[in-house]
C-alpha positions, 0 to 999 in steps of 0.5 A, spaced: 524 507 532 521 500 534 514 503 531 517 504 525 520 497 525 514 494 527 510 498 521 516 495 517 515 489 518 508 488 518 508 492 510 514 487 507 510 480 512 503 482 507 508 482 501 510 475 504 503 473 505 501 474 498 507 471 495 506 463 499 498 464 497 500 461 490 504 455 494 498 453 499 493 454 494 490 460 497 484 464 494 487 471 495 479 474 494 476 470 501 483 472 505 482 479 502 474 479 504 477 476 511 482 481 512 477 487 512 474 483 518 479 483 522 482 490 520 475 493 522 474 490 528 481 492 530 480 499 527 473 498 532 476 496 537 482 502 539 479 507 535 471 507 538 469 510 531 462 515 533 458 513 526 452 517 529 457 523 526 456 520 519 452 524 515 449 526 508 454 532 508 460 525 509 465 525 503 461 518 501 464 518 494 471 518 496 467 513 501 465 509 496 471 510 492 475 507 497 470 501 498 471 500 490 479 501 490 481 497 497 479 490 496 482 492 488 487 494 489 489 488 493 488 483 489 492 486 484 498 487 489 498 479 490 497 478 483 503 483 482 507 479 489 506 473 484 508 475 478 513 480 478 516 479 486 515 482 493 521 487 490 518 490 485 512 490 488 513 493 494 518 499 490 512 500 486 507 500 493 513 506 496 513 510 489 506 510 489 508 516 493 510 520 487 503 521 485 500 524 490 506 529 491 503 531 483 497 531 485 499 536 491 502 540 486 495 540 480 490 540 485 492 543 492 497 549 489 502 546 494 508 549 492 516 545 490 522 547 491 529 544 488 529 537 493 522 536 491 523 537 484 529 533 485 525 527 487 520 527 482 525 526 477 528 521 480 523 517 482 519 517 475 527 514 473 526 509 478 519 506 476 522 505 469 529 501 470 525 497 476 520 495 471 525 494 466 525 487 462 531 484 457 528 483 450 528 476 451 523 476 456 517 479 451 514 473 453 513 476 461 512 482 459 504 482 460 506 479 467 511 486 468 504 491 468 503 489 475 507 493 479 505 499 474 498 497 476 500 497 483 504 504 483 497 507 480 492 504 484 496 506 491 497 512 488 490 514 487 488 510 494 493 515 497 489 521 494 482 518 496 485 518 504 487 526 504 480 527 501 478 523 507 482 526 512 480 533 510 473 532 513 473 536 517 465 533 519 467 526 520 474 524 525 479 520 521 479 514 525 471 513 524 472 515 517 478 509 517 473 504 520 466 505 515 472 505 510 474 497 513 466 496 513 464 498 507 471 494 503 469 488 507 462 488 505 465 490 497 469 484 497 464 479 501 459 481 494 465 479 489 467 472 493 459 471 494 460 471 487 466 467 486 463 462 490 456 461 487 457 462 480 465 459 479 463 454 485 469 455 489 470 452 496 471 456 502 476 452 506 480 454 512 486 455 509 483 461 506 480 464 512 486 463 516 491 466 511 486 472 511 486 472 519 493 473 518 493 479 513 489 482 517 492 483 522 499 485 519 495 490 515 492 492 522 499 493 524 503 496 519 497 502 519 497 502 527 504 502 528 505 508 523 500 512 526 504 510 533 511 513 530 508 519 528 505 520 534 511 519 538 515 523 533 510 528 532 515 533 531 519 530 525 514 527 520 520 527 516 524 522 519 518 518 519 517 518 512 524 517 510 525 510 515 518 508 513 519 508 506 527 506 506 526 501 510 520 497 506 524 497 500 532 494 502 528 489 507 523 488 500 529 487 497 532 482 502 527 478 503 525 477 495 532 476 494 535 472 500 528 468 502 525 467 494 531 468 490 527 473 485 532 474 480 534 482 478 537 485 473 542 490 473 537 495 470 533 494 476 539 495 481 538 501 478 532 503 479 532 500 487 538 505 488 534 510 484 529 509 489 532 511 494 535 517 492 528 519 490 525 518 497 531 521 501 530 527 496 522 528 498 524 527 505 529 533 504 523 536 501 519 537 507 525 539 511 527 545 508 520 547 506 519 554 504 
């Protein structure tokens, strides 16, 4: 269990990350280009990638698409930190799971049973109450659709990955590493841009946020994988406390540490959550 706290940690740490880059005037865009660098040359490091493998036969458009997604995807999830809270947006990352459990079902013919169906329900209840707002917060209202966004983009990126994973051409480990590389050169064009066009400065605060989001968001992947590797025979096991734990650990650490405000609706829908994931986690352990 200490990988899946590890992994934990790491996850909840990102959010925290994104949300204190506002208080010390960080560009979220040059710490995500720095952040690929050292996921990348993490990934190098312990995976030893064979791109001699890499072929015209390679899954490059999900390869691409994931280049394009990643670094996307990341500044919205920091614009979502910001606006919305590590809470939302961390229930949002988790419920993201939902659309690839859809996606099994439409594009791979995967079959459902009762806990899966339950799960589902529960889920997309949840997305609703924890996004919810009072009449009297119209004026935010725009600020609430990043979750939303975030939900959608993790959702899509997790489709991507399982494409990857079922190349049986290219190992995942070298697919993962030219994934990093091609997301870092993404982000390097965009904040180049950034800084030409908009004038914007490249300080050091920046690099270093971005060295230190790397290697959290290093972590969480590397330890994740660790914990299903040493609990090879309980993957559900795994899934539950993963997810589990980045929504209560999510939830204390925007409450407690940045005071985010929730409303009862929402407090629902964290609950609502909860039982969503425990239903999938049923799901594969009483599989047919």
């Amino acid at each position: 269990m200490l990988y899946i706290l590890l992994s934990v940690i790491c996850s909840v740490s990102v959010g925290v990350i994104l949300k204190l880059a506002k208080r010390y005037h960080v560009n979220v865009l040059q710490a995500v280009t720095i952040n690929y660098i050292i996921a990348g040359a993490f990934s190098f490091l312990l995976n030893q990638p064979d791109f001699s493998l890499i072929d015209a036969n390679a899954p490059w458009w999900a390869f691409i698409s994931l280049a394009l997604l990643l670094p996307s995807v990341f500044l919205i999830l920091g614009a979502s930190v910001k606006q919305a809270g590590i809470v939302k947006t961390d229930i949002a990352q988790r419920l993201s799971l939902f659309i690839s459990i859809v996606a099994a079902w439409l594009l791979f013919r995967e079959t459902f049973n009762n806990y899966k169906i339950v799960g589902l329900v529960f889920g997309f209840v949840a997305i609703f109450f924890v996004l919810y707002r009072p009449q009297q917060q119209a004026k935010e209202d725009a600020r609430s659709l990043a979750p939303l966004f975030v939900f959608l983009g993790f959702g899509v990126i997790d489709i991507l990955f399982k494409q990857v994973a079922l190349a049986k051409s290219v190992p995942y480990t070298t697919s993962l590493s030219l994934i990093f590389i091609l997301s870092f050169i993404v982000a390097l064009i965009i904040s180049l841009t950034q800084v030409v066009v908009r004038k914007v400065k490249v300080t050091a605060v920046n690099l270093l946020c971005g060295v230190i989001l790397g290697i959290f968001n290093f972590g969480n992947i590397l330890f994740y994988m660790k914990a299903h590797k040493l609990l090879h025979k309980n993957p559900s096991t795994v899934f539950a406390a993963m997810n589990l734990g980045v929504i209560i650990l999510g939830t204390l650490v925007g409450t407690i540490m940045f005071k985010e405000k929730l409303n009862r609706y929402n407090y629902v829908g964290i609950v609502l959550a909860i039982i969503a994931v425990i239903c999938i986690t049923l799901s594969q352990i009483y599989a047919v």
